[in-house]
N, C-alpha and C positions, 0 to 999 in steps of 0.2 A: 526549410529548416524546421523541421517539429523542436518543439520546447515541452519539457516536462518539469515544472515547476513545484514543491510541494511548500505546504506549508502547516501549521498548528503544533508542532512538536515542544516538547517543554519538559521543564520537571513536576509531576506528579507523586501522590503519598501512593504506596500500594494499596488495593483496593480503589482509586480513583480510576476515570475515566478522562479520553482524550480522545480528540477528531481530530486527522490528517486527513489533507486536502491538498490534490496533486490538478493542477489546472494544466491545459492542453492547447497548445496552438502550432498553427505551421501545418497541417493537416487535416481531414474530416476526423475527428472523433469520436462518434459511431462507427466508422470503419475499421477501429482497434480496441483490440480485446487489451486487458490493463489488469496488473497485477502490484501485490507488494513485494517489496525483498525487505530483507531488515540484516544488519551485521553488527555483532557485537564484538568488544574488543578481545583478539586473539581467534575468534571464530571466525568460519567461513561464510561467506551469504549463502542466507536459505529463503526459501518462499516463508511468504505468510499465507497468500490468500489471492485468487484470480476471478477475475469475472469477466465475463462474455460482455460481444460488442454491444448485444441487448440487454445485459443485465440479469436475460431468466436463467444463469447458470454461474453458479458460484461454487469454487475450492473453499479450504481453506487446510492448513498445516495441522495438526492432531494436536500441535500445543497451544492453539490457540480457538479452537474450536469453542464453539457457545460462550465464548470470550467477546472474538470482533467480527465483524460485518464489514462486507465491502458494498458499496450501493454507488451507483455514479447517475448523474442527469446530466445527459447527451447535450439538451438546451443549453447546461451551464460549459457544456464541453470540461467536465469533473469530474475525478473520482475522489471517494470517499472512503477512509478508512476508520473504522467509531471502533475505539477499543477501553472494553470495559475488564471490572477485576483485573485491574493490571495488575503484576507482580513485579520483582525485583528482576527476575529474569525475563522480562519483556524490554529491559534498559538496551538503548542499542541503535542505529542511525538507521532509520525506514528508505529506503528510496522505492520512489513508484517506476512503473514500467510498462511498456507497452510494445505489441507484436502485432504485425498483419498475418503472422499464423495460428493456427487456433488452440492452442497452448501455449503458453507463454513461458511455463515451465522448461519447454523445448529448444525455445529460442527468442531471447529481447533483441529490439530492432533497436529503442529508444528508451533511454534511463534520465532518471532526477538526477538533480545535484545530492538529492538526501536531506534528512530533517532529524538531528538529535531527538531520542527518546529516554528521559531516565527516571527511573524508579525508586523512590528511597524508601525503605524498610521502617 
């Protein structure tokens, strides 16, 4: 049974920064490629951001680019989600994700529960 667990979500000012942190077990970890989704209320989930089972390959969505970083350590069996200049429209429940194919955009195998994200003006 893989588990995708996240955590770090909270209310920040806009312009603030925050790390979400999605820990992994049930599974080899290196062996999945791991992404974010995020959905805000009324909208549909969308990617934020994916990266490879090694790390040297990274997405990320046009709205958040040079914004946030995804970074994971295989050792901690974690990814990483560090999101900086957040805005109002960043407000929204993250769930992390993870696929044994190699886009994840294509297809999730395994999802988080999710972590509130909100932004106040």
């Amino acid at each position: 049974q893989v588990q995708l667990v996240e955590s770090g979500g909270g209310l920040v000012q806009a312009g603030g920064s925050l790390r979400l942190s999605c820990a992994v077990s049930g599974r080899t970890f290196s062996s999945l490629n791991m992404g974010w989704f995020r959905q805000a209320p009324g909208k549909e989930r969308e990617i934020v951001g994916t990266i490879t089972w090694s790390g040297r390959s990274t997405f990320y969505a046009d709205s958040v680019k040079d914004r946030f970083a995804l970074f994971r350590d295989n050792a901690k069996n974690t990814v990483y989600l560090q999101m900086n200049s957040l805005k109002p429209e960043d407000t929204a429940v993250y769930y992390c994700a993870a696929t044994l194919l190699y886009d994840i955009r294509a297809n999730v195998d395994y999802w988080g529960q999710g972590t509130q994200v909100t932004v106040s003006s």
